[in-house]
KEPA-152878 format. One record per residue: x, y, z of N, C-alpha, C in turn; residue in one letter. Coordinates in steps of 0.05 Angstrom, whole numbers, padded with zeros to 5 digits, always signed. Layout:
BEGIN
XYZXYZXYZA ...
# end
This chain:
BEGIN
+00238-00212-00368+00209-00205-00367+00194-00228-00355X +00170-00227-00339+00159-00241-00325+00140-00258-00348X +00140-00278-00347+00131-00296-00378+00098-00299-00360X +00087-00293-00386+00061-00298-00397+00055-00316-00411X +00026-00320-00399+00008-00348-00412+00001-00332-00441X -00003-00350-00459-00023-00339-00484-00054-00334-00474X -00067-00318-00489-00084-00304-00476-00090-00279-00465X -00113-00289-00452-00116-00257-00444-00103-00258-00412X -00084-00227-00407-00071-00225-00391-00081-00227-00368X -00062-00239-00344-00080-00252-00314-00078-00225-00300X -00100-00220-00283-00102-00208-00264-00085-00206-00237X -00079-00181-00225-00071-00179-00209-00085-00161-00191X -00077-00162-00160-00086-00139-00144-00077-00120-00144X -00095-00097-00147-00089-00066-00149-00081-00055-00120X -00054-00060-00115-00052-00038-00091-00024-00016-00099X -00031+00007-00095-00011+00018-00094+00021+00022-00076X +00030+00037-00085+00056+00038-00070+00054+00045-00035X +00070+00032-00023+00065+00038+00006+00090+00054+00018X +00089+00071+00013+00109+00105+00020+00113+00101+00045X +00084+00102+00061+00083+00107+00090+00082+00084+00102X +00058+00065+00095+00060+00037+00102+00051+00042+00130X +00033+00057+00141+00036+00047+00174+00004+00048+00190X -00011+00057+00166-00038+00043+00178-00051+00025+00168X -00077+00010+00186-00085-00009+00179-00108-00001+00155X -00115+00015+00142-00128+00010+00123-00107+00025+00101X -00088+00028+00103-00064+00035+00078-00060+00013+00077X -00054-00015+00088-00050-00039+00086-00063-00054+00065X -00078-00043+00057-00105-00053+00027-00093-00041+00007X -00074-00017+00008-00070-00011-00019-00037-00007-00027X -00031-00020-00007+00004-00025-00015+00007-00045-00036X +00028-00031-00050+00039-00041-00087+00058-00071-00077X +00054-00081-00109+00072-00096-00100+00087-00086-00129X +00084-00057-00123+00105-00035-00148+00106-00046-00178X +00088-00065-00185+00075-00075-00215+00063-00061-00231X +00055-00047-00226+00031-00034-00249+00018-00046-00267X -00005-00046-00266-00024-00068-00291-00029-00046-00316X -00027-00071-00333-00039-00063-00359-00065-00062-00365X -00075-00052-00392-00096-00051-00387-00118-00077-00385X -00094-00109-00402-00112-00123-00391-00108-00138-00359X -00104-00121-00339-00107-00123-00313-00124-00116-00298X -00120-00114-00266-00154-00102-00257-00158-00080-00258X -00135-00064-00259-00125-00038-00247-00151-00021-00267X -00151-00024-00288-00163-00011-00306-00186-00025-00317X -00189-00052-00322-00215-00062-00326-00233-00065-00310X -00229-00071-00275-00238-00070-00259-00239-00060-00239X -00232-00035-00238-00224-00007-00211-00253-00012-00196X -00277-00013-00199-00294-00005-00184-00303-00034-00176X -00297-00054-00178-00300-00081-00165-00267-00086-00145X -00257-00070-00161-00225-00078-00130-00229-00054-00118X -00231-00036-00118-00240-00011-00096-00261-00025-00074X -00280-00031-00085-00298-00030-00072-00317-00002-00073X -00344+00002-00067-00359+00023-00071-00347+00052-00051X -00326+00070-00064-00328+00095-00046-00350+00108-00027X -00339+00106-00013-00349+00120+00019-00361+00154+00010X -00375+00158-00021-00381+00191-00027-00397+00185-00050X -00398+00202-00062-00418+00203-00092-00396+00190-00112X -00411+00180-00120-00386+00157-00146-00367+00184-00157X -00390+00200-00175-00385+00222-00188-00357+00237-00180X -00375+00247-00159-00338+00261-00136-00322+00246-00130X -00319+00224-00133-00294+00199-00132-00285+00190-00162X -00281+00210-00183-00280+00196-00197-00294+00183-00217X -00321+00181-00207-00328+00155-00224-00350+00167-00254X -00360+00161-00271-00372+00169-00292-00387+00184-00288X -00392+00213-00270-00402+00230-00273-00410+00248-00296X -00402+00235-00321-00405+00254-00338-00380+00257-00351X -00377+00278-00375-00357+00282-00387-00347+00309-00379X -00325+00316-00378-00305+00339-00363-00286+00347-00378X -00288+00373-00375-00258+00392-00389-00230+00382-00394X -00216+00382-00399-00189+00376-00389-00180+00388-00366X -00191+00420-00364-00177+00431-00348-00188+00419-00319X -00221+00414-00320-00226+00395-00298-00216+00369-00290X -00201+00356-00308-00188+00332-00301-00170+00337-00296X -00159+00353-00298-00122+00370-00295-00136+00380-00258X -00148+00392-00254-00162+00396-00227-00164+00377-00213X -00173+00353-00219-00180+00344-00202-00161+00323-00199X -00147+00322-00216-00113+00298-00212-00101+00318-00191X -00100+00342-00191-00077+00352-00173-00095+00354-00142X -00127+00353-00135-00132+00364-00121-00125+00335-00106X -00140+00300-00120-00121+00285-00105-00096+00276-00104X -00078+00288-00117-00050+00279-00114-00046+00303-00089X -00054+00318-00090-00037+00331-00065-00058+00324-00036X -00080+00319-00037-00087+00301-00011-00070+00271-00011X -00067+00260-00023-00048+00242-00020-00020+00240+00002X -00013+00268-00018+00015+00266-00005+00006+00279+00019X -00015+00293+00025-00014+00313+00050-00019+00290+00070X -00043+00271+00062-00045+00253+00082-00030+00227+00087X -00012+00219+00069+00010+00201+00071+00023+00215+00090X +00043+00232+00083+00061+00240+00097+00055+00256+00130X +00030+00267+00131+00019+00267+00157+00015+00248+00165X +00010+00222+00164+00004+00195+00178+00028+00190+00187X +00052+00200+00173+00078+00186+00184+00085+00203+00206X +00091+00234+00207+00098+00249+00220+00070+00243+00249X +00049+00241+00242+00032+00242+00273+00045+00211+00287X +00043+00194+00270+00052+00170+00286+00082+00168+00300X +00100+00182+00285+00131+00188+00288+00127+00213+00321X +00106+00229+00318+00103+00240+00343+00089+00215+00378X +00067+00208+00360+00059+00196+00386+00082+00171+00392X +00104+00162+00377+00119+00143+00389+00149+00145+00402X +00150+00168+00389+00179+00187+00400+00182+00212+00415X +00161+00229+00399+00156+00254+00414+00163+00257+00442X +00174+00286+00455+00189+00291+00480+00158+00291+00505X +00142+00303+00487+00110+00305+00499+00103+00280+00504X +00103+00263+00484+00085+00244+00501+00117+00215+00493X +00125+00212+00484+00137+00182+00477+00127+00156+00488X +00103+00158+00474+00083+00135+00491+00108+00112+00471X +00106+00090+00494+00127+00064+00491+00109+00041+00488X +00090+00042+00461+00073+00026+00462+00068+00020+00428X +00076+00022+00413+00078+00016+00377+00050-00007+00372X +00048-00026+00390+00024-00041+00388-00001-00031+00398X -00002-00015+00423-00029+00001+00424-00039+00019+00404X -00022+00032+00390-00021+00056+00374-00035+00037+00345X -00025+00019+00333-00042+00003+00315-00063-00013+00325X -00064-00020+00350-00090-00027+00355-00110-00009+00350X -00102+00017+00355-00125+00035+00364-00133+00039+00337X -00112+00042+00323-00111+00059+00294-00135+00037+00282X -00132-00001+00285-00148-00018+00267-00178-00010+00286X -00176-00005+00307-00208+00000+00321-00222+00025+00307X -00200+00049+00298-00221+00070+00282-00229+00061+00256X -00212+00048+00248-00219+00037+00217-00244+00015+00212X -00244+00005+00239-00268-00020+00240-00299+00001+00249X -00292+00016+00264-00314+00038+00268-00318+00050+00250X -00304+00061+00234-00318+00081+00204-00324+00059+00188X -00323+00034+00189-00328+00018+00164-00352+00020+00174X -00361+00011+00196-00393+00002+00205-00407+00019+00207X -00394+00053+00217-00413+00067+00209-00422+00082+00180X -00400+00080+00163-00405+00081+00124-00426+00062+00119X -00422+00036+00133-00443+00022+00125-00467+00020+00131X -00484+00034+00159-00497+00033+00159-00504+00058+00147X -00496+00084+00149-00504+00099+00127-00514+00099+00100X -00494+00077+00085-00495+00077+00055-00526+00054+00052X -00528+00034+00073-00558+00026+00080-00578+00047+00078X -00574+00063+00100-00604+00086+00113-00603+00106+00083X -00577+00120+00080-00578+00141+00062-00560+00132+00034X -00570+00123+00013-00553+00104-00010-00540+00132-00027X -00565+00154-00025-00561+00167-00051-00539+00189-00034X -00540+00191-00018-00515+00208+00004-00494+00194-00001X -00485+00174+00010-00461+00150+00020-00467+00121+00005X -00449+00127-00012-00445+00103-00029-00418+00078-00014X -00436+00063+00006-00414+00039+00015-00426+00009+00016X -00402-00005+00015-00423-00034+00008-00438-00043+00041X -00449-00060+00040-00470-00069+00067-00443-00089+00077X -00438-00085+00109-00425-00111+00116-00430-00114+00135X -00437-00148+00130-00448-00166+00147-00430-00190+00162X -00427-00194+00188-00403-00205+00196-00409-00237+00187X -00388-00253+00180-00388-00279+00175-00365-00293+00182X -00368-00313+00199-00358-00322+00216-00334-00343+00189X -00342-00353+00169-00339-00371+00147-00313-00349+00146X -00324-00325+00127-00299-00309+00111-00280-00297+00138X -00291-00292+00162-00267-00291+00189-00234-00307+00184X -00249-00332+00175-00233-00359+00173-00214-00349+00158X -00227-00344+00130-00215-00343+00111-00190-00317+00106X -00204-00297+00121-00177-00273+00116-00163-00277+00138X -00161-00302+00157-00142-00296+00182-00115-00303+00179X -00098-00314+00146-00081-00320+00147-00065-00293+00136X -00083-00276+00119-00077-00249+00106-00068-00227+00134X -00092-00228+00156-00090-00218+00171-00069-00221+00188X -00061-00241+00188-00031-00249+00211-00006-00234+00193X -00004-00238+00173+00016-00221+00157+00008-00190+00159X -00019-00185+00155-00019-00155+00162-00019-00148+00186X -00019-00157+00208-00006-00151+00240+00021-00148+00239X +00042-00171+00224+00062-00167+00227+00071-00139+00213X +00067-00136+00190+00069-00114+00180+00063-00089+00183X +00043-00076+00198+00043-00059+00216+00052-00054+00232X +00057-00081+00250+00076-00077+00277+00109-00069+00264X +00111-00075+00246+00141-00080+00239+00136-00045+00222X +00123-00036+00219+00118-00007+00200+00129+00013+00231X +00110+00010+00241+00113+00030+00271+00134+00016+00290X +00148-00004+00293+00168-00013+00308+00183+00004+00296X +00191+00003+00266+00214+00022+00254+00211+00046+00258X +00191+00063+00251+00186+00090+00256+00197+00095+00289X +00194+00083+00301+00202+00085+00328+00230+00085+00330X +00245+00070+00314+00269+00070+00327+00287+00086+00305X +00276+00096+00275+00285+00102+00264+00279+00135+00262X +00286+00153+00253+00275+00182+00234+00260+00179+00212X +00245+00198+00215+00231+00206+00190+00249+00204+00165X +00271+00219+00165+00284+00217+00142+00295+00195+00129X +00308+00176+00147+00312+00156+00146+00289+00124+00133X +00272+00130+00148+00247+00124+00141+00245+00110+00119X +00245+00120+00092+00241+00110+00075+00262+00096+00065X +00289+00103+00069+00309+00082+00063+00303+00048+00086X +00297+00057+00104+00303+00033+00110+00278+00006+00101X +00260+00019+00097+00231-00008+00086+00240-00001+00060X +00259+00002+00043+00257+00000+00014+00259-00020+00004X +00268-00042+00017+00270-00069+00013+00243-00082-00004X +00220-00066-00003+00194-00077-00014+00196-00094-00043X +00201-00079-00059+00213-00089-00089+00220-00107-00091X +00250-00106-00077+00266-00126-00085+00254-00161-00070X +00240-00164-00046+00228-00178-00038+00202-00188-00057X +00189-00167-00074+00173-00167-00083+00185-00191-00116X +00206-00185-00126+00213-00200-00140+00219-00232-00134X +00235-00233-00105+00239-00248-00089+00218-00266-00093X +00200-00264-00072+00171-00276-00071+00156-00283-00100X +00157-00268-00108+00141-00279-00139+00157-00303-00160X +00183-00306-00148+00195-00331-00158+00195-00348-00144X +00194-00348-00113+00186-00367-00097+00161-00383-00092X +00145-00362-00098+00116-00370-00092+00101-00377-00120X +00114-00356-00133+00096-00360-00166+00106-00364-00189X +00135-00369-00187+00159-00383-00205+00152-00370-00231X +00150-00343-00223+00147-00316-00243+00193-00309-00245X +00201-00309-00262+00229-00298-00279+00220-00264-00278X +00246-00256-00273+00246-00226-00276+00271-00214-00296X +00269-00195-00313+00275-00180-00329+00311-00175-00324X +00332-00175-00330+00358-00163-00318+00347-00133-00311X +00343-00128-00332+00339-00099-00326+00327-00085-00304X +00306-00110-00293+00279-00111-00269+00306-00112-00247X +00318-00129-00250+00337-00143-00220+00362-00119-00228X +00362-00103-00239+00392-00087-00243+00388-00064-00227X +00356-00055-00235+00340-00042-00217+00343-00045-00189X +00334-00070-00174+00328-00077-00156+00362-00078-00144X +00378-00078-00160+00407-00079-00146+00409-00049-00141X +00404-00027-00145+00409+00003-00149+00395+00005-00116X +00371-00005-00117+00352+00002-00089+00373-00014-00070X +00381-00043-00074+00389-00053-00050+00420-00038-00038X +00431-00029-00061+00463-00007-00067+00450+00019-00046X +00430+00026-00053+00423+00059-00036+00417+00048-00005X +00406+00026-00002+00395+00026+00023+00426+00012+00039X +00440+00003+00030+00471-00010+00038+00478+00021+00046X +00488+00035+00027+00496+00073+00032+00485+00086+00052X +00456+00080+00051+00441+00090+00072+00455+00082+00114X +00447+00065+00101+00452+00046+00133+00481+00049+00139X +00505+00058+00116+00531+00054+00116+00532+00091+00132X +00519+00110+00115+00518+00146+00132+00506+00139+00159X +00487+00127+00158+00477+00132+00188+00498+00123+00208X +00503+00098+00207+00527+00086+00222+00540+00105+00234X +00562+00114+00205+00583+00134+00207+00564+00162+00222X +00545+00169+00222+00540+00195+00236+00528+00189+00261X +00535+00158+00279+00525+00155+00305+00496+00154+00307X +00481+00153+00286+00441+00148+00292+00439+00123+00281X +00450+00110+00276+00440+00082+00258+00428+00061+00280X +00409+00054+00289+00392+00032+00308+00387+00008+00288X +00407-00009+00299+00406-00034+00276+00381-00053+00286X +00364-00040+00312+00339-00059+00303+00321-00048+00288X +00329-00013+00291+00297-00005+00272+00310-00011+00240X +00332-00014+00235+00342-00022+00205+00325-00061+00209X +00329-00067+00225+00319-00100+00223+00288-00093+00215X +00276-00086+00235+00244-00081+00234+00238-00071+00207X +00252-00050+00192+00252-00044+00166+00260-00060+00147X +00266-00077+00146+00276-00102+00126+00251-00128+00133X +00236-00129+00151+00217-00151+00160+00195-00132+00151X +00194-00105+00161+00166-00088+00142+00160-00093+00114X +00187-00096+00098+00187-00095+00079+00175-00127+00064X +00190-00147+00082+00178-00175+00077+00148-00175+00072X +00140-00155+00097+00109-00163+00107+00095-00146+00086X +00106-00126+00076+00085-00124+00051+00080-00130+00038X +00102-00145+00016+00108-00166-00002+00084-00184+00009X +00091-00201+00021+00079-00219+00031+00049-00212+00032X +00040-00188+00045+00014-00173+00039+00004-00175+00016X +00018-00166-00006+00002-00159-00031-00003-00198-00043X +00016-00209-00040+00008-00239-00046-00021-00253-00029X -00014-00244-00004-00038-00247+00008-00069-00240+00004X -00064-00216-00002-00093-00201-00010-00097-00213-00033X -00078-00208-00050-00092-00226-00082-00108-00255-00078X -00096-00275-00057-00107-00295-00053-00145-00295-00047X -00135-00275-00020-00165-00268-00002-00194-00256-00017X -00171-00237-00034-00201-00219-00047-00234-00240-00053X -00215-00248-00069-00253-00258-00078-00261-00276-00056X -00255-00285-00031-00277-00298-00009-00293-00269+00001X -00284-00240-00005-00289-00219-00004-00305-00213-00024X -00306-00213-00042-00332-00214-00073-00321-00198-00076X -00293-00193-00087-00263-00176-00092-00271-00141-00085X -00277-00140-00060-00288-00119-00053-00267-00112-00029X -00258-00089-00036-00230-00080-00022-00242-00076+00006X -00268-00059+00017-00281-00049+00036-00284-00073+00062X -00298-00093+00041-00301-00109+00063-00282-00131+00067X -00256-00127+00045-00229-00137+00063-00224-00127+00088X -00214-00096+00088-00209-00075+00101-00227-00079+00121X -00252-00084+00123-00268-00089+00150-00260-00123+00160X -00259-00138+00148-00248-00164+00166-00224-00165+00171X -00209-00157+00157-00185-00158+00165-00171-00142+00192X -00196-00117+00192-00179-00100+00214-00191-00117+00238X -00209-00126+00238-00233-00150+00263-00220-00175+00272X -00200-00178+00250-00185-00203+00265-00161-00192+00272X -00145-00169+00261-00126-00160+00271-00138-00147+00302X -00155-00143+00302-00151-00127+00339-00161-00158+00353X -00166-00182+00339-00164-00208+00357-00129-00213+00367X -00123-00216+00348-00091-00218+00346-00071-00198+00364X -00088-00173+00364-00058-00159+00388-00066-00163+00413X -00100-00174+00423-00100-00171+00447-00077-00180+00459X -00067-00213+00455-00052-00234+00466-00018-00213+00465X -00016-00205+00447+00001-00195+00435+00011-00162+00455X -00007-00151+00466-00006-00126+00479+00000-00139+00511X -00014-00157+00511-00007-00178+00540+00021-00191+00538X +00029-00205+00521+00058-00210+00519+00081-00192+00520X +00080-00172+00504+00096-00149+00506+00097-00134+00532X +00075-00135+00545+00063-00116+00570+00063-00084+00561X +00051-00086+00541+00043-00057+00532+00018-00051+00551X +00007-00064+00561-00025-00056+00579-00010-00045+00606X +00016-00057+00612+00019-00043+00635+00039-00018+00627X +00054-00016+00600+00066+00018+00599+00039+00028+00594X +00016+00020+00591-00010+00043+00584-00015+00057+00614X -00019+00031+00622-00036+00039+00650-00016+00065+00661X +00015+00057+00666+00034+00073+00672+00042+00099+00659X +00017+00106+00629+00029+00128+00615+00022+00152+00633X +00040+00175+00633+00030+00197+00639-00002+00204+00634X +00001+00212+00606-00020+00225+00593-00044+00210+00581X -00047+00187+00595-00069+00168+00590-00101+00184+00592X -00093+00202+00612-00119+00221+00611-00118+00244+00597X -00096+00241+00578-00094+00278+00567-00117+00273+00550X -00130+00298+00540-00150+00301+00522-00125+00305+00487X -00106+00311+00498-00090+00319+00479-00077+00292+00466X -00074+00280+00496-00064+00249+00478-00090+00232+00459X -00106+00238+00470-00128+00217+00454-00143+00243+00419X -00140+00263+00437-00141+00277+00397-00121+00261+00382X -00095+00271+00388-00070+00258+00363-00073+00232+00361X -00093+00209+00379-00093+00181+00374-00119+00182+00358X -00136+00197+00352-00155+00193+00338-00152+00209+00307X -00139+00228+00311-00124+00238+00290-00117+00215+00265X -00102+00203+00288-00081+00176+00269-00096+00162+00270X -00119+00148+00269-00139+00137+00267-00154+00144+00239X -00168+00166+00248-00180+00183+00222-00167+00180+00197X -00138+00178+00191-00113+00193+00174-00110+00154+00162X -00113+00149+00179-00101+00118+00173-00127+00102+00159X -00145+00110+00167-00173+00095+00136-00177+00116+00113X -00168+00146+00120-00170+00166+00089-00144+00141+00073X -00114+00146+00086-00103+00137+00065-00107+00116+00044X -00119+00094+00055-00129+00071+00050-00148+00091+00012X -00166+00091+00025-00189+00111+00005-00174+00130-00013X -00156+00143-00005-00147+00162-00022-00124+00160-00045X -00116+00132-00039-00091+00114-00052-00103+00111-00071X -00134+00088-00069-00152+00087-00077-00154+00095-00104X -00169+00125-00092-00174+00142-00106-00160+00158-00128X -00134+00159-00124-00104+00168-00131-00099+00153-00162X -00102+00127-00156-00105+00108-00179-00121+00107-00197X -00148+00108-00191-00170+00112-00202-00169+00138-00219X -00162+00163-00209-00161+00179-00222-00132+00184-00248X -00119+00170-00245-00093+00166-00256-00085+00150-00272X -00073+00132-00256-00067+00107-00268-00042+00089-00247X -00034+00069-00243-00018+00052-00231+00019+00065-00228X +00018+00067-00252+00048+00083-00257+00050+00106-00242X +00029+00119-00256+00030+00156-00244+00033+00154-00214X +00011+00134-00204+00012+00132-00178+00036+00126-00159X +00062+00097-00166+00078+00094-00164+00099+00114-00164X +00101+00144-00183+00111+00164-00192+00104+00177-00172X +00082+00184-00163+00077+00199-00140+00083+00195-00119X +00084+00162-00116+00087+00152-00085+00122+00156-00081X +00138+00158-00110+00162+00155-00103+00170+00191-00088X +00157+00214-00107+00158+00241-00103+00157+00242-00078X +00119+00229-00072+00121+00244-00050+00142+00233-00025X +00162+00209-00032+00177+00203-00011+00200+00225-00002X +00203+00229-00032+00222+00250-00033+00222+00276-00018X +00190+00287-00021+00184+00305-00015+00189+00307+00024X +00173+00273+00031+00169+00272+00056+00212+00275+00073X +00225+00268+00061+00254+00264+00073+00262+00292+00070X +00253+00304+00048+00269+00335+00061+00256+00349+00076X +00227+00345+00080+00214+00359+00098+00216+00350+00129X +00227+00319+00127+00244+00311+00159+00267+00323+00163X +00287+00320+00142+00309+00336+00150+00316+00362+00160X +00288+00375+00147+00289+00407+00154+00276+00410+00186X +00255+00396+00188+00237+00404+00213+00251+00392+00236X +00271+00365+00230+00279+00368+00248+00305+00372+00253X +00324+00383+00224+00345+00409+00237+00374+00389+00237X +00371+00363+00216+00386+00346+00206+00407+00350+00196X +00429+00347+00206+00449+00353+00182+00460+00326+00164X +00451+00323+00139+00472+00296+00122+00483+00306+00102X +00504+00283+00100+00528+00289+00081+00515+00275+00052X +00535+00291+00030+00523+00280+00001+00524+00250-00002X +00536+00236+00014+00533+00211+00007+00503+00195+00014X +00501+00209+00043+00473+00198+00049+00445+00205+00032X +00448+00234+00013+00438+00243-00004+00427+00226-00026X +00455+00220-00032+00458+00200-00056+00448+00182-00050X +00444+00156-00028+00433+00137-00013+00400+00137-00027X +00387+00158-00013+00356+00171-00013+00357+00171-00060X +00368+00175-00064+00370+00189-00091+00370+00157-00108X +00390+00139-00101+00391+00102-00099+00366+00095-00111X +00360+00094-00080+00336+00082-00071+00308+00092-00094X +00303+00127-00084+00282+00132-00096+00283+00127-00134X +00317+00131-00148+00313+00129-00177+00308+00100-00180X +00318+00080-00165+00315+00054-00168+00295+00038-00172X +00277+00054-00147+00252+00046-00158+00224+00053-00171X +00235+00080-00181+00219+00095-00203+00228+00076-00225X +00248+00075-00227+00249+00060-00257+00254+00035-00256X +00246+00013-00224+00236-00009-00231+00207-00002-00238X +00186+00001-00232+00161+00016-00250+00161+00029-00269X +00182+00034-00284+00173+00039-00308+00183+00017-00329X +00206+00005-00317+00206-00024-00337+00189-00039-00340X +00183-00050-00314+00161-00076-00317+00132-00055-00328X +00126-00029-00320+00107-00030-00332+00105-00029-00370X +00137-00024-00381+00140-00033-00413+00136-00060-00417X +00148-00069-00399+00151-00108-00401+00115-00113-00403X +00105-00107-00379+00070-00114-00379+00057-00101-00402X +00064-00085-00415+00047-00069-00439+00055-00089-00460X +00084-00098-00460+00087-00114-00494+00079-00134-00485X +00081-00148-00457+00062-00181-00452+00028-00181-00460X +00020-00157-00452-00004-00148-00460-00003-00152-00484X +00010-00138-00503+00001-00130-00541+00008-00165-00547X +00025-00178-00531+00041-00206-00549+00009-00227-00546X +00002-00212-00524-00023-00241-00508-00047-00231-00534X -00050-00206-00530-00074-00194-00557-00066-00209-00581X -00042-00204-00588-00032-00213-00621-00039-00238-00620X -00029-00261-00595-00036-00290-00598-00071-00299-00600X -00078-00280-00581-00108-00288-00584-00124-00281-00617X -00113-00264-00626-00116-00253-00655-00112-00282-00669X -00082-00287-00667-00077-00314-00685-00090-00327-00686X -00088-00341-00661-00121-00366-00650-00146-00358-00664X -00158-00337-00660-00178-00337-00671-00188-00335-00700X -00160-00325-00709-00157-00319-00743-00152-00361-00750X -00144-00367-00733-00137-00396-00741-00162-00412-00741X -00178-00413-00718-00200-00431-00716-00219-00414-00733X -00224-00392-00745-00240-00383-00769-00232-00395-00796X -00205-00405-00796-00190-00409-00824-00209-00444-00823X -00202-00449-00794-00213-00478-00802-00241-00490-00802X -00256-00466-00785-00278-00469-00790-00295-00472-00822X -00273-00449-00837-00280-00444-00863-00280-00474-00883X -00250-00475-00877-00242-00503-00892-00255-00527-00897X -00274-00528-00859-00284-00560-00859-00321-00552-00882X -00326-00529-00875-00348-00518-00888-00348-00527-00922X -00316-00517-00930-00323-00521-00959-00310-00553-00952X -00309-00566-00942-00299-00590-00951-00328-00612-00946X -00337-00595-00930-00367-00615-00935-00382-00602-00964X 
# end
C-alpha cells in the first residue's frame, strides 16, 4: 500500500480513466486509475478541479436541490451512456479520418492540431458567453497570461507527445486492438510514482499490474500470429501510455498556477500545444501531404474534422461530469466497460475474426485493471480511516495535556 503521512490525506488530481485518450481536451481528465477518497479532491473539491461547467450548475450535477432516487438513477445512466457514446465515437471518427478508404488523410498531427484549435475556440467562446450571459452559461473568464503560458509549457510538451502518440497508434493499429495496446497506463503509472514520488505499491497493486502487462504480451503475441501486428503502432502505444502517466503527474503540478481550475488548464494548454506542432507539422511535412490531400476541399472532409473537434472538448466535460455524478471508481468501472463494449463493437463493424486466446488478452487486460481500482481504492479508504484515527489521537492527546498543565497550575 502506498504509505501515508499522518494526517489529513494529500490531495490528488482528479482525472479519470483515459479509454480513448485521443483528444486534446480528454487530456485534462485522464486517470492515473487511483481513485480518491473522500479525504481527496475528487469529492471534497469537484467544483474547484472541474472548473465551472459550460451549463446550469444544477443540470451538471451540481446542488440543484434534492432529487428522487429514481432521478439520480436517471441521471447516472443518462451521463454514463453519453460518455460511452462520446468516448467511443471520438475513437471510431478519428480511426476514420486516419485510415478510412474515403479519405486516409496521412497526417495524425494535423488532425490534433485541428482538434486543440476547436477546443481553444469553444473555450473563448464559453467564455465570453458565461461573461455577457452568467445566468445562461456558467464558465470561468479567461484572460491570456503570458506568466502562466510559461508555466503550463512543460505539461503541455508531454501533452503533445501524448496525443501525437494516441492518434499515431490509432493509425497504425485497429480499433479492437486499440485498447490493448495503450494499456500500459497503470503499470507506468505505478512506475512513475516510485520514481518521481518514492510512493511503494501494494503486491496485490503490482500482481494486478502483472495480469495487464500478461494480456497486453497475449495480445501483441495473437496479432503477430494472425499477420496484423504493426510493431510501431504497438511502440506508439507503449510511449501513449508513458505520456499519460506522465500527464496526470504533470497536471497535478500545473493546476494551481491555474487557480486549480481544470477550464483554464484546458485553454492554455491547448494555446501552447498548437505553438508546438507548428514546427512539428513542418518537420514531418504534414503541410505538404495537406496541400497534396485529395479532399482538402471536401465539405465532407472538414464536417468529420469538426465533428472530432466538437467530440474531443464534450469528452473532456463529460468525464468530468461522469465523476461528479458518481464517483472515481464507478467511473474507472465504466471506463473499463465501456472499453469492452468499444472492442466488440470494432470487431463486429469491422467483420474481425479472433481466436479465444486473443479474447482472453482483451479479458487480461480489462480484469486487470478493474481490479487494480478496486484495490488501491480499499488501500486509499483504510489510509484514509488510519490518517482520521491518527488525527483523533493527536487531538485526544494535546486535549489530555492541555488538561493536565491546567490542573497543574
Amino acid at each position: 500500500m502506498t504509505k501515508g503521512v499522518r494526517g489529513r490525506a494529500r490531495t490528488g488530481p482528479r482525472f479519470a480513466s483515459g479509454s480513448s485518450g485521443l483528444s486534446s481536451a480528454q487530456s485534462m481528465s485522464l486517470s492515473t486509475s487511483e481513485p480518491k477518497t473522500n479525504g481527496g479532491k475528487n469529492t471534497g473539491d469537484e467544483e474547484q478541479g472541474e472548473g465551472k461547467m459550460a451549463m446550469n450548475p444544477a443540470a451538471a450535477g451540481g446542488n440543484g436541490g434534492e432529487k428522487s432516487l429514481l432521478q439520480k438513477f436517471v441521471q447516472i445512466a443518462v451521463v454514463v451512456a453519453a460518455y460511452w457514446f462520446i468516448s467511443i465515437s471520438l475513437v471510431f471518427i478519428n480511426k476514420y479520418l486516419l485510415s478510412s478508404q474515403d479519405l486516409k488523410l496521412d497526417a495524425p498531427l494535423f488532425v490534433t492540431f485541428f482538434q486543440c484549435s476547436v477546443t481553444v475556440m469553444i473555450c473563448v467562446v464559453l467564455g465570453i458567453l458565461g461573461t455577457v450571459a452568467p445566468s445562461i452559461v456558467s464558465f470561468p473568464a479567461l484572460k491570456f497570461d503570458y506568466k502562466i503560458t510559461r508555466e503550463v509549457l512543460p505539461l503541455s510538451i508531454v501533452f503533445v507527445g501524448m496525443i501525437t502518440m494516441n492518434n499515431l497508434c490509432l493509425k497504425y493499429v485497429g480499433v479492437a486492438f486499440y485498447n490493448i495496446g495503450r494499456s500500459l497506463t497503470t503499470v507506468f503509472n505505478v512506475m512513475l510514482s516510485y520514481v518521481f514520488l518514492k510512493q511503494t505499491t501494494s503486491l496485490k497493486a503490482i500482481l494486478c499490474c502483472c495480469i495487464i502487462i500478461l494480456g497486453f504480451l497475449l495480445g501483441v503475441n495473437q496479432e503477430d500470429s494472425a499477420g496484423v501486428l504493426s510493431y510501431i503502432g504497438v511502440v506508439y502505444g507503449i510511449l501513449a501510455s508513458l505520456c499519460v502517466s506522465l500527464n496526470a503527474i504533470f497536471t497535478k503540478k500545473t493546476l494551481p498556477s491555474v487557480e486549480n481550475n481544470i477550464w483554464r488548464l484546458m485553454f492554455y494548454n491547448n494555446i501552447n500545444a498548437l505553438l508546438l506542432f507548428l514546427p512539428l507539422l513542418y518537420l514531418t511535412d504534414e503541410i505538404t501531404a495537406i496541400q497534396n490531400f485529395n479532399n482538402l476541399h471536401s465539405p465532407h472532409f472538414w464536417a468529420v474534422m469538426s465533428v472530432s473537434g466538437l467530440f474531443g472538448f464534450l469528452i473532456g466535460y463529460i468525464t468530468g461530469l461522469q465523476i461528479k455524478v458518481t464517483s472515481p471508481l464507478t467511473h474507472n468501472i465504466s471506463g473499463t466497460a465501456k472499453a469492452c463494449a468499444q472492442t466488440i463493437l470494432a470487431v463486429g463493424y469491422f467483420q474481425d475474426v479472433k481466436t479465444a486466446l486473443w479474447w482472453l488478452s482483451n479479458f487480461l487486460v480489462l480484469g486487470g485493471s478493474a481490479l487494480y481500482s478496486h484495490v488501491r481504492r480499499q488501500e486509499m479508504t483504510k489510509e484514509h480511516k488510519e490518517n482520521l484515527k491518527a488525527m483523533a489521537e493527536d487531538s485526544k492527546a494535546s486535549n489530555s495535556l492541555k488538561s493536565g498543565k491546567m490542573i497543574s497550575v
